[in-house]
C-alpha positions in Angstrom: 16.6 -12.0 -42.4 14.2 -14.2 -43.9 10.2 -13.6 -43.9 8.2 -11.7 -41.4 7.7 -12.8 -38.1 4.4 -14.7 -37.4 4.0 -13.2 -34.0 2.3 -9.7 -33.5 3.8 -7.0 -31.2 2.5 -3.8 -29.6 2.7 -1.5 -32.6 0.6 -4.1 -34.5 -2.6 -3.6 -32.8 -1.9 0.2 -33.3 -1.7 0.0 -37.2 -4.4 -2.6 -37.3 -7.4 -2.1 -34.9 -8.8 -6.0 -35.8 -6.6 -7.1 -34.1 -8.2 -5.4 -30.7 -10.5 -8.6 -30.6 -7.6 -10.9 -30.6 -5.1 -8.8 -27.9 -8.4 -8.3 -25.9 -8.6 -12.1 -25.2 -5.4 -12.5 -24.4 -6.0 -10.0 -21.2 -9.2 -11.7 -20.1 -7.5 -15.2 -20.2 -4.8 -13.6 -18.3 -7.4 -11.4 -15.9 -9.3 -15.4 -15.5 -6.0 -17.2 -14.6 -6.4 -19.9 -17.7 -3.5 -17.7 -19.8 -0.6 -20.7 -20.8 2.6 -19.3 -21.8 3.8 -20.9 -25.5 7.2 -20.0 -27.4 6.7 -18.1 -30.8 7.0 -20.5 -33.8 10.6 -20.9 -35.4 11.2 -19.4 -37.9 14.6 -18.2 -40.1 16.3 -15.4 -39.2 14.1 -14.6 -36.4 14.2 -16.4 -32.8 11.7 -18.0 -30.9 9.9 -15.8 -27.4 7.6 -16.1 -25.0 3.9 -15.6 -26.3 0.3 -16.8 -25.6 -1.4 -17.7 -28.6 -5.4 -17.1 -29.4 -6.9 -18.5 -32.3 -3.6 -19.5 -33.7 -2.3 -16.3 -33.9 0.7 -15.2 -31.5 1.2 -12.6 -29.4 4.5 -11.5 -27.1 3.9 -11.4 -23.8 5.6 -8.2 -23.7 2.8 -7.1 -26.0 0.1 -7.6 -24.1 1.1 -6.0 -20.9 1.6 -2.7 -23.1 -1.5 -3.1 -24.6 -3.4 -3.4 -21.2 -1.6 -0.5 -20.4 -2.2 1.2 -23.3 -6.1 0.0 -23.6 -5.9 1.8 -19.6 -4.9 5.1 -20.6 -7.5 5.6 -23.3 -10.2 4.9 -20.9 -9.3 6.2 -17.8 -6.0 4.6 -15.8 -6.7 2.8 -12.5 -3.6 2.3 -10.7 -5.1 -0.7 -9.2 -6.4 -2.4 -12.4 -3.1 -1.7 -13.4 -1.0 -3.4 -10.7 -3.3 -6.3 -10.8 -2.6 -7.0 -14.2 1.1 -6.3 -13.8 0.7 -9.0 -10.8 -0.8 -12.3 -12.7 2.0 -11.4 -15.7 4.9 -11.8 -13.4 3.1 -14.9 -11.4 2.7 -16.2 -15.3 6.6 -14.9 -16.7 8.4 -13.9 -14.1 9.6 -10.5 -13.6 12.9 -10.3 -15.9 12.7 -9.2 -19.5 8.5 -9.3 -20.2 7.7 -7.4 -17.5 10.6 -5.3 -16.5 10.8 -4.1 -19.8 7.6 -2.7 -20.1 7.6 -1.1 -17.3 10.4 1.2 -17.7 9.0 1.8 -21.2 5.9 3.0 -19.7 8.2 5.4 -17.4 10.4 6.9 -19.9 7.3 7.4 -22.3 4.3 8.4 -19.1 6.8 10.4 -16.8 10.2 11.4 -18.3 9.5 12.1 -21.9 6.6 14.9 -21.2 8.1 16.6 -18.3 11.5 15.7 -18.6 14.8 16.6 -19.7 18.5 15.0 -19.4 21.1 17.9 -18.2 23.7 15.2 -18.1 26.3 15.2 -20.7 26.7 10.9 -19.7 25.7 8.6 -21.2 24.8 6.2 -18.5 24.0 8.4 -15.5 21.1 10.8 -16.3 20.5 14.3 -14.2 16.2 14.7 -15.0 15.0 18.3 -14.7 11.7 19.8 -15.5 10.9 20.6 -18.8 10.9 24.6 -19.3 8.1 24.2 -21.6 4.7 22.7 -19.8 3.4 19.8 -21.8 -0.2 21.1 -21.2 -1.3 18.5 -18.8 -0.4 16.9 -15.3 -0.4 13.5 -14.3 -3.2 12.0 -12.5 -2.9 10.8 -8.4 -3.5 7.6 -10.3 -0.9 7.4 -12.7 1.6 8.9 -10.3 0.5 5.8 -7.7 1.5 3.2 -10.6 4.8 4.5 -11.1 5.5 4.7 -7.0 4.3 1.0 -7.7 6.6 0.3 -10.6 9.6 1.8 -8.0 8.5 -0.8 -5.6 8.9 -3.4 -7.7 12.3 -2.8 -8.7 13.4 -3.4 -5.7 11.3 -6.0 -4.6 12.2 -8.0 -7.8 15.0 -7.1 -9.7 18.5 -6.6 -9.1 20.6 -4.9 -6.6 21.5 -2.6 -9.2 17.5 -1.9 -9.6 17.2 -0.3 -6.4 18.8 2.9 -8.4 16.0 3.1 -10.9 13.6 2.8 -7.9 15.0 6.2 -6.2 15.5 7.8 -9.9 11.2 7.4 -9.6 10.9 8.1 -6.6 12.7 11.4 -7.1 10.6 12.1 -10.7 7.5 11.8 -8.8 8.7 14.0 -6.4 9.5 17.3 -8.8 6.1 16.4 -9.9 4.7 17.7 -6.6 3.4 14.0 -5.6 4.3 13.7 -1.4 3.1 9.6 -2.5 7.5 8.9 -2.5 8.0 10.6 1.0 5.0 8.2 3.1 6.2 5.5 1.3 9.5 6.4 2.5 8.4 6.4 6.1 5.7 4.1 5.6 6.2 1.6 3.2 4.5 0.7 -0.1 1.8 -0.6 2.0 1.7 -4.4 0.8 3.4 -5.7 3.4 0.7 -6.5 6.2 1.9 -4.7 9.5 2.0 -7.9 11.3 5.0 -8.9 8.8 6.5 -5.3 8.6 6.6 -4.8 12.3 7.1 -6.9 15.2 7.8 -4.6 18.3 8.3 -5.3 22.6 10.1 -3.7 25.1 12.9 -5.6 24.8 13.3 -5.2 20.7 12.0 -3.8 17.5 12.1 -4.4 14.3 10.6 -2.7 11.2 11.2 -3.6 7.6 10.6 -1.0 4.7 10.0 -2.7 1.3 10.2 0.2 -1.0 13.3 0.8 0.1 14.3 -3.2 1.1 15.3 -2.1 4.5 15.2 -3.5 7.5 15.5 -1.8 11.1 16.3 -3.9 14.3 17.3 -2.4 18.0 17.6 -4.7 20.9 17.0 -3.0 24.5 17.5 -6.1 26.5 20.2 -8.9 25.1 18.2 -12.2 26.0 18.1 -15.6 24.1 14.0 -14.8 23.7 14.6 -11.8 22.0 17.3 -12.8 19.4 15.0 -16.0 19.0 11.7 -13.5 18.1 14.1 -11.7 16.0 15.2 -14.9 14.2 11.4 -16.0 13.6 10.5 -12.0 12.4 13.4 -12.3 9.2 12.2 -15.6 8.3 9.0 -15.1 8.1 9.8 -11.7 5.9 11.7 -13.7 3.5 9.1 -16.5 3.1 6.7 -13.4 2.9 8.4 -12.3 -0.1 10.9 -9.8 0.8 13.1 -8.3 -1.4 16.3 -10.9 -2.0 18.7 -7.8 -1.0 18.2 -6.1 1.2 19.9 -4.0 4.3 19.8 -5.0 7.9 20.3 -2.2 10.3 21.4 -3.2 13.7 21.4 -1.8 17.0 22.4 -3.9 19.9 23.8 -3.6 23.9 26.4 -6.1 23.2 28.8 -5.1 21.0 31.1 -7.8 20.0 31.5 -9.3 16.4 31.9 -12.5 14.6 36.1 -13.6 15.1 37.3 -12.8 11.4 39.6 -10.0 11.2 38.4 -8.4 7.7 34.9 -8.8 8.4 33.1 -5.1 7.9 31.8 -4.1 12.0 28.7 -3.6 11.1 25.1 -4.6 12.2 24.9 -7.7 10.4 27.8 -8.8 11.8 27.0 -7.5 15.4 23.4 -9.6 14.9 24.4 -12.7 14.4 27.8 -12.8 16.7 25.3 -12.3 19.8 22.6 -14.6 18.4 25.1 -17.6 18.0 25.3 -17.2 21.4 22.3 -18.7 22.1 22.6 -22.6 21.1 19.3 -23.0 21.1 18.7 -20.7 18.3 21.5 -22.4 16.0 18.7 -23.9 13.9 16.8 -20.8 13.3 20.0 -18.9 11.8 20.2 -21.8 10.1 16.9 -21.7 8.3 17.6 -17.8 8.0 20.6 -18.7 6.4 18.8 -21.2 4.1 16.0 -18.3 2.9 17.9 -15.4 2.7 21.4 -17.0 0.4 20.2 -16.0 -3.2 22.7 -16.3 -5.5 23.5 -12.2 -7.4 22.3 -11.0 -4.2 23.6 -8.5 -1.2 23.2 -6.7 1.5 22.5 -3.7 -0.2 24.7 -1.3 2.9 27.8 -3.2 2.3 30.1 -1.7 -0.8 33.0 -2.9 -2.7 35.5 -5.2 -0.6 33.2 -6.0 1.8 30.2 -6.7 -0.4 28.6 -10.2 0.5 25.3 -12.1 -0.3 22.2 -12.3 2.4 23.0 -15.0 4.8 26.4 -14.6 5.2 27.3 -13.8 8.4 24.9 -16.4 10.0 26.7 -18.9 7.7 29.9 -18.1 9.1 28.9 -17.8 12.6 27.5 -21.3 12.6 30.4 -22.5 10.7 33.3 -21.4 12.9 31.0 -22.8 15.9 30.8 -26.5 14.8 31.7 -28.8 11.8 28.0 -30.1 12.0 27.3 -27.1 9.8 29.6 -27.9 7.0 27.1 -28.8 4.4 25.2 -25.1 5.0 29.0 -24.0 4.4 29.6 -26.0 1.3 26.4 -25.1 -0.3 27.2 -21.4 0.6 30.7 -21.3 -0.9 28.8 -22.8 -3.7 26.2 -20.0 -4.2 28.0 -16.6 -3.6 29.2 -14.8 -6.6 33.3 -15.2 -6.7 33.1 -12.7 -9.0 31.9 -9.6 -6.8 32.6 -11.1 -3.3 35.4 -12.3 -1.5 35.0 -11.7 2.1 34.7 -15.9 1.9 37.8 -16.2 2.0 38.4 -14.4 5.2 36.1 -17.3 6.4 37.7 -19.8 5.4 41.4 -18.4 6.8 39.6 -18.0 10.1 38.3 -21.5 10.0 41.0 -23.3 8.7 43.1 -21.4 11.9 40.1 -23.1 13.9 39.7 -26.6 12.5 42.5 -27.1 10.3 43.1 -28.7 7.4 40.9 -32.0 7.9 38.8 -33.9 5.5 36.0 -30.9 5.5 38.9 -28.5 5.9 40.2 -29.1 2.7 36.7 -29.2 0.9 36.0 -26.3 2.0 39.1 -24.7 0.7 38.8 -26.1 -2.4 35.3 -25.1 -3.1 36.2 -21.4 -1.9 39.2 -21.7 -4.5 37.2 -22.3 -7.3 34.8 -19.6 -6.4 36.6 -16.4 -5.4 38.6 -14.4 -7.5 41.7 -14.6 -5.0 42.0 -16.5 -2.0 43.7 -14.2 0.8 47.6 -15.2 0.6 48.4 -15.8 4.1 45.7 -18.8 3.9 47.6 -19.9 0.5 50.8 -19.9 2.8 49.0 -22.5 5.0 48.2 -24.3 2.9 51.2 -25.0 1.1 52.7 -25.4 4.5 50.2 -27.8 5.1 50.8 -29.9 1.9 54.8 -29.4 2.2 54.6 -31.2 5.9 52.5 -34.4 4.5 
């Protein structure tokens, strides 16, 4: 290593109280919405990360989310001061690394370390029980609200492997004696408005959780105006800001399913064979499709084999129903993760028994080649059959 940094971290501010002055500017420029993000100055043996500089000193982002955190505690904690400020830091740095971070930092050292101990023997899965020994104090309503918050926002903005660290909260909070995880089980974290959560009729309903990135659909009466108001109520979830995995549960009085033997029979698939149906609706799947594909994404009730990314099965349905949707296809075969999905190649064998191998035929088989880990051999066969007859 060469030198010391030239940035300041957390602990800095804790062994050097001067520089309270400098880290408190940094959260009012942040609090005022004039906080510009810089990169840390290069220097050897050290690498370069995301900072905001004040009076040409630097300070990690990271750092000044902890310290507003922190600066909270000694004061009196306000859940809602705190999720503001957690807000404009991931509006200014995203959620991954600077903010995510921090946040299970404040968990492990606010929620698990005082009242917690690991009867697990793994390394990687942990079993929390209470502490026999009381730490002399209980958390407040408020601090327990910020950490249903930070559960939230797991799985609203990180990973599909997030949502396990949102029901390892949710179930900390709970042996705490908090009843905050159970209505927001029911309920909801509350941020969605209910005009965006819920849209309900006689002939459907629909109701999306986003703590636990669920969403609920039943259909009482099969008609090309419900699937359409169905259609219009995902859309405008995702545009909303809906987690980007999520489950769809769906309950419908026509049970059929899209025309691809290994495709899972479940509600996904049920949705969107009846709402291709409709012709009239094939451009609203289509802008479904278009909001809901997210690249390291899923449909969180779908395991293993049949794992696949949001958008899916409304890409398939519209792709076995006419060629005109072959550049949706393309850029879909483009997105998904080869390495964790494959049911695109059970597309592809459907379509190519549809189509055949014409011009977009062959693209398509291409592009699902070179993003899957295996292609399904009986659509190899074909297509060697297909080359050996040229």
């Amino acid at each position: 290593m060469g030198d010391k940094p030239t940035y300041f971290v957390f602990d800095d501010v804790l062994r050097d109280k001067s520089l309270r002055k400098y880290f408190d500017l940094c959260v009012k420029d942040v609090q005022e919405g004039i906080a510009r993000l810089s990169r840390t100055r290069a220097k050897a043996g050290y690498p370069s990360w995301p900072c905001f500089r004040v009076e040409g000193k630097e300070f990690l982002v990271s750092a000044v989310l902890e310290y507003y955190l922190y600066d909270l505690h000694c004061n009196g904690f306000i859940s809602e001061s705190a999720e503001a400020f957690t807000e404009k830091m991931r509006a200014i740095c995203g959620w991954q690394w600077d903010v995510d971070r921090v946040l299970r930092k404040w968990i492990e050292r606010v929620v698990i370390n005082p009242f917690f101990c690991d009867a697990s023997d793994s390394e990687y899965e942990h079993k929390w029980v209470l502490n026999p020994e009381d730490p002399g104090y209980t958390l407040t309503d408020e601090q327990l609200k910020f950490a249903c918050y930070i559960a939230v926002c797991f799985t609203k903005y990180g990973h599909s492997f997030d949502k396990s660290f949102t029901k390892e909260i949710f179930d900390l909070v709970t042996a705490l004696g908090s009843k905050l995880p159970a209505k927001i089980k029911k309920n909801g974290s509350g941020s969605l408005p209910k005009e965006i959560a819920e849209c309900k009729t006689e002939e459907f309903s629909c109701i999306a959780n986003d703590a636990f990135a669920t969403i609920k659909i039943s259909v009482k009466n099969e008609s090309e105006e419900s699937y359409s108001k169905i259609l219009d109520y995902l859309c405008n979830l995702l545009e909303f800001g809906f987690s980007h995995s999520y489950a769809i549960e769906f309950k419908g009085q026509n049970k059929i399913y899209l025309p691809i033997k290994k495709l899972p029979k479940k509600g996904v698939n049920q949705l969107f064979a009846n709402a291709i149906l409709y012709p009239k609706l094939h451009d609203k799947i289509e802008r479904y499709a278009r909001l809901a594909m997210k690249e390291f994404e899923w449909y969180l009730n779908l395991d293993g084999e049949y794992s696949a990314m949001p958008g899916s099965f409304a890409v398939f349905a519209l792709g076995l129903y006419n060629e005109k949707y072959h550049k949706l296809v393309c850029d879909y075969l483009s997105l998904c993760d080869g390495e964790h999905q494959s049911i695109q190649g059970e597309f592809v064998l459907t379509y190519i028994e549809k189509f055949g191998f014409t011009e977009k035929g062959l693209e398509l088989y291409k592009l699902c080649g070179s993003n899957i880990q295996e292609l399904p051999k009986k659509l190899i066969a074909r297509y060697n059959k297909f080359v050996a007859q040229r």
